[in-house]
Structures are given as C-alpha cells and as structure tokens.
MARKOL-762214 format. One line per field, with one value per residue (C-alpha): residue number from 1; z, x, y. Coordinates in nm, 3 decimals. Each point is the difference from the previous one (the first is absolute). Layout:
tikol: c(NUM / ...)
pz: c(Z / ...)
px: c(X / ...)
py: c(Y / ...)
This chain:
tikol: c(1 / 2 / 3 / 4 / 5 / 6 / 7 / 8 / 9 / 10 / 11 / 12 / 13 / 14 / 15 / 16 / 17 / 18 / 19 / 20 / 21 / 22 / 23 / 24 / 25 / 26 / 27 / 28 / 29 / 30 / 31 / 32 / 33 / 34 / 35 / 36 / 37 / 38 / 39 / 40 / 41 / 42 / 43 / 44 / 45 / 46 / 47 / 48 / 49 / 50 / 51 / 52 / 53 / 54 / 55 / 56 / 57 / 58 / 59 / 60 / 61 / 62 / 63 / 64 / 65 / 66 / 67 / 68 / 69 / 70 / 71 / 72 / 73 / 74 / 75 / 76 / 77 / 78 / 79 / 80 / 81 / 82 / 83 / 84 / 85 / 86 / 87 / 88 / 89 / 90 / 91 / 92 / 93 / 94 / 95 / 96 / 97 / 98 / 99 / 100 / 101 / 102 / 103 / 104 / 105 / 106 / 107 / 108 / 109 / 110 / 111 / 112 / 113 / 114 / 115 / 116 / 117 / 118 / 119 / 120 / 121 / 122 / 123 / 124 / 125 / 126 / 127 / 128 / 129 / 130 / 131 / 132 / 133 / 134 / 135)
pz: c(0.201 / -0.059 / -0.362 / -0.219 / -0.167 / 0.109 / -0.248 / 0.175 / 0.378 / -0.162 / -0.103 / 0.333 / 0.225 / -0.203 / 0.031 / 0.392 / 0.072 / 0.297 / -0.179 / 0.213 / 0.063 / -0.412 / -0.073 / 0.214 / -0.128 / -0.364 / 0.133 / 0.117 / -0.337 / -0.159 / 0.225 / -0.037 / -0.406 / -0.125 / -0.217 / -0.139 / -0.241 / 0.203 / 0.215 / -0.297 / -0.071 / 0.327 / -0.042 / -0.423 / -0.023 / 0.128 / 0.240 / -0.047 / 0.133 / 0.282 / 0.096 / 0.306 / -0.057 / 0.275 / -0.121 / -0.363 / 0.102 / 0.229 / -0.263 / -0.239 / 0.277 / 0.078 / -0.314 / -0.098 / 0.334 / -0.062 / -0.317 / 0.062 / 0.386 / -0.127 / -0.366 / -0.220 / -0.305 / -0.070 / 0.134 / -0.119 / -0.201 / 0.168 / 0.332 / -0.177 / -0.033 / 0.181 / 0.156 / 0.205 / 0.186 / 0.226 / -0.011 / 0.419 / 0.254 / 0.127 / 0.287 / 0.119 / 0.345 / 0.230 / 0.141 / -0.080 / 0.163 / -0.123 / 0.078 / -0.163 / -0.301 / -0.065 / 0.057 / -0.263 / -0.236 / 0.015 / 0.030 / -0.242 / -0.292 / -0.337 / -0.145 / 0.267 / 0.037 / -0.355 / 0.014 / 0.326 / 0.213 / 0.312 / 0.192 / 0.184 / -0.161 / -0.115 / -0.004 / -0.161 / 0.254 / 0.110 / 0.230 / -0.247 / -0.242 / -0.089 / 0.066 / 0.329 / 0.330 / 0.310 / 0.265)
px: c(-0.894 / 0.232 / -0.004 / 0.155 / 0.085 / -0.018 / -0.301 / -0.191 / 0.092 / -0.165 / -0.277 / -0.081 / 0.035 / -0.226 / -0.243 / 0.030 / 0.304 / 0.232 / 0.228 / 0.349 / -0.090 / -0.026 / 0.290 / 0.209 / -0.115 / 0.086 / 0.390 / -0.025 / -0.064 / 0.281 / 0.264 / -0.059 / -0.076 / 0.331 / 0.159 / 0.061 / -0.256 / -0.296 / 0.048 / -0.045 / -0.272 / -0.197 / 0.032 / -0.059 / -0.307 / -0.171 / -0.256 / -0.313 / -0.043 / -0.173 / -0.126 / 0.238 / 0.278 / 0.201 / -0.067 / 0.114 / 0.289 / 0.102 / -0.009 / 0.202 / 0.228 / -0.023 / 0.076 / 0.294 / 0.161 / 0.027 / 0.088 / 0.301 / 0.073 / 0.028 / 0.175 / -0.244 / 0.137 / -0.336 / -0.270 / -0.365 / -0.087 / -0.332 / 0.198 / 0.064 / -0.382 / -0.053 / -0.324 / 0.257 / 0.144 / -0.190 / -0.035 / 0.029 / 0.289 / -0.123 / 0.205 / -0.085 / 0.066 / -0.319 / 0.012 / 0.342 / 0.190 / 0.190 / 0.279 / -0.098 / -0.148 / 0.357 / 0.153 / -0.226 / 0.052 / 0.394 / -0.059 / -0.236 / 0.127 / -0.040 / -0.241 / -0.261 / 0.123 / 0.008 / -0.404 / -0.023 / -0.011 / 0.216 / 0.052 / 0.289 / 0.311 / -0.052 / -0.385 / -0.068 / 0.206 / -0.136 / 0.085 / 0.035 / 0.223 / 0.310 / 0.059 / -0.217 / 0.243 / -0.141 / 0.161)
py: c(-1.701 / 0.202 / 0.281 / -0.065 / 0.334 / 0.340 / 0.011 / -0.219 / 0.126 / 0.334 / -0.166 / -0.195 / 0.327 / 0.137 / -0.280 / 0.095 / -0.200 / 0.181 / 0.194 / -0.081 / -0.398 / -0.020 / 0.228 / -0.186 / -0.355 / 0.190 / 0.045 / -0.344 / -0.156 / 0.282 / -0.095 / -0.410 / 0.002 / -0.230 / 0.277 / 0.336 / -0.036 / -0.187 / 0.295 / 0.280 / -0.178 / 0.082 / 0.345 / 0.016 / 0.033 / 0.351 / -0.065 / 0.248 / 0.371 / -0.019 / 0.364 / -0.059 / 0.242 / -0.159 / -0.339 / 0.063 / 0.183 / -0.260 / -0.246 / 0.179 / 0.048 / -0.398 / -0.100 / 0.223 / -0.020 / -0.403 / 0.039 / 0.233 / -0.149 / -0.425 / 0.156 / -0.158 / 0.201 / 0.207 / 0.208 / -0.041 / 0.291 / 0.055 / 0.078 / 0.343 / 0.136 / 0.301 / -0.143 / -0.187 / 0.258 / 0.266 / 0.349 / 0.008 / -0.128 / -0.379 / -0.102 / -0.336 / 0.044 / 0.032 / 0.365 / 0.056 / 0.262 / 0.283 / -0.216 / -0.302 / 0.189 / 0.121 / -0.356 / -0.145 / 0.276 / -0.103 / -0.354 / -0.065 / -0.202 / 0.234 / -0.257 / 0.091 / 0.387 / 0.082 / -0.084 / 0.209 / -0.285 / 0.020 / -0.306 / -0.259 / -0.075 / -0.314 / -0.033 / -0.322 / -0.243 / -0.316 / -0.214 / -0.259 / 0.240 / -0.072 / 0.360 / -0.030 / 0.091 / -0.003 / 0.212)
C-alpha cells in the first residue's frame, strides 16, 4: 500500500522501509491524487527530522520541486528549514565522474541544487507520470 503523504513515506523508511521503493510509491500517490489541492495535501504536512541529512534534504527538495513543477500555487513552509539542505555536495550518481559531476551540477533542477543536491534533470519521472518520457 502505497503512502499516502510524504509524511508518512518518511516515517516508513525510517521504520526500515527501502528508501527508493517508498519514495517512488510517494510520487505515485502525488501524481494520481484528483486535484491541485489533494496533491498539496501530500506534501503539507512536514514529515520528522530524521538525523539523515540526505534524507531530510531530499524531502524538502521532494516536496518543493512538486509543488513548483505541477503549479500547485504554494510551497510548504517547512521546505525552507536549513536542516533541509546540506553543508556538503550530494550527487546522486554512483561514482560519478568528473564528467558527470559537472553534468549534474548544470542539470540539476534548483529545488535539489539550492540544498546541495546534484542529480538528473528531471529526477522524479515515472513511468506512470504524466511527465514520464521514455526514450
């Protein structure tokens, strides 16, 4: 079953839930909630600190990238708490290369780089997105 806010993915990956399997059932629920406002609502409510800084800068990230990307008229304020960004570079490539450290630096939407997270351009695609595009 599927979260059914960002709050509650949090709390389930801390429980020991895989971390990408429950974010991605979390964009799942975003993308099919009926409107504007049933999606706000999944990202409203802060979910907890976690004493992972990658985690709870990812979720800021998460939350204000959806917010801004589907135009839902508002951030969450909590998105803006400077325990959600982090004080060191993250890119989320495995290894990444000089190369690709400079791509994701440039591609990196300025949700995710402003918190010092450097990743794809469009990081939150699904296959079942409306925004999804497979190539």
């Amino acid at each position: 079953m599927r979260p059914n806010t960002l709050a509650e993915a949090v709390d389930r990956i801390r429980a020991g839930a895989p971390q990408d399997a429950t974010l991605a059932e979390f964009i799942d629920t975003f993308d099919l909630a009926g409107t504007s406002q049933a999606q706000y609502e999944t990202i409203e409510d802060e979910p907890v600190l976690t004493r992972n800084d990658r985690l709870d800068a990812l979720v800021g990230a998460i939350a204000e990238y959806l917010a801004k990307q589907r135009r839902l008229g508002r951030v969450p304020a909590w998105v803006c708490d400077p325990a959600r960004r982090l004080a060191e570079p993250w890119f989320t490539a495995s290894s990444p290369s000089d190369a690709m450290r400079e791509y994701l630096t440039y591609a990196s939407p300025a949700e995710f780089a402003s918190r010092n997270i450097f990743t794809e351009e469009r990081p939150l695609r699904r296959a079942r997105s409306f925004h999804a595009v497979k190539v």
